[in-house]
N, C-alpha and C positions, 0 to 999 in steps of 0.2 A: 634387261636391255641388251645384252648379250646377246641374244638367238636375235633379236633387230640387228646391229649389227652384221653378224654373221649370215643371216639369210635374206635382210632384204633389200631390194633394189635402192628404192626411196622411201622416204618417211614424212608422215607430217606429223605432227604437233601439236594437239588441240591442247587450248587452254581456256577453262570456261565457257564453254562449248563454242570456241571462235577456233579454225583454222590460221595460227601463227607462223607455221613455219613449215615447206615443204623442201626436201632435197636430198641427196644422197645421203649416207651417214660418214661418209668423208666430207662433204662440200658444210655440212651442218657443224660437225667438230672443229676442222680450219676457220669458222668464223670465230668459235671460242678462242681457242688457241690450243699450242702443241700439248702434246699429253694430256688429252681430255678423254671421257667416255661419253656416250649420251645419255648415260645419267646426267652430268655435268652439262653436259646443252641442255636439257630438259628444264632443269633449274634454273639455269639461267633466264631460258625462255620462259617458264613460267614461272619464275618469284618463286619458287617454294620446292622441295626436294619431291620424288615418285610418292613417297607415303603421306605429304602435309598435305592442307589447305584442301579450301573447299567441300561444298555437300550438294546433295541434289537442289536443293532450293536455289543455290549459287548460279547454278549450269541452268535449270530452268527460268532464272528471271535472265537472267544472259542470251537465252535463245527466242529468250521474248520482246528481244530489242532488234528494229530492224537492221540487216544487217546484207552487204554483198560480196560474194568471192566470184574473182574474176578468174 
């Protein structure tokens, strides 16, 4: 999550194939708190660390629920 950081503008966040969180990676860490990575947003935002949880059946019964982003 490093080269995110360091290269890009904005970020979003899918968690089980839903769109949770979009914003800078400054505006994303300050909701955590100070001294964070976004590793640490990631987690937060999705329950569970970069390597846990979830598998493909998860994301696809998840995308088989209606669903809208505005």
């Amino acid at each position: 999550m490093e080269e995110v950081d360091a290269l890009c503008d904005r970020v979003g966040i899918l968690h089980r194939g839903r769109l949770e969180k979009v914003g800078t990676p400054a505006e994303l860490k300050a909701e955590i708190g100070p001294d964070v990575s976004l590793d640490d947003v990631f987690a937060k935002i999705a329950g569970a660390g970069v390597d846990g949880g979830g598998n493909y059946g998860d994301v696809r019964q998840e995308r088989q629920r209606p669903w809208l982003i505005v």
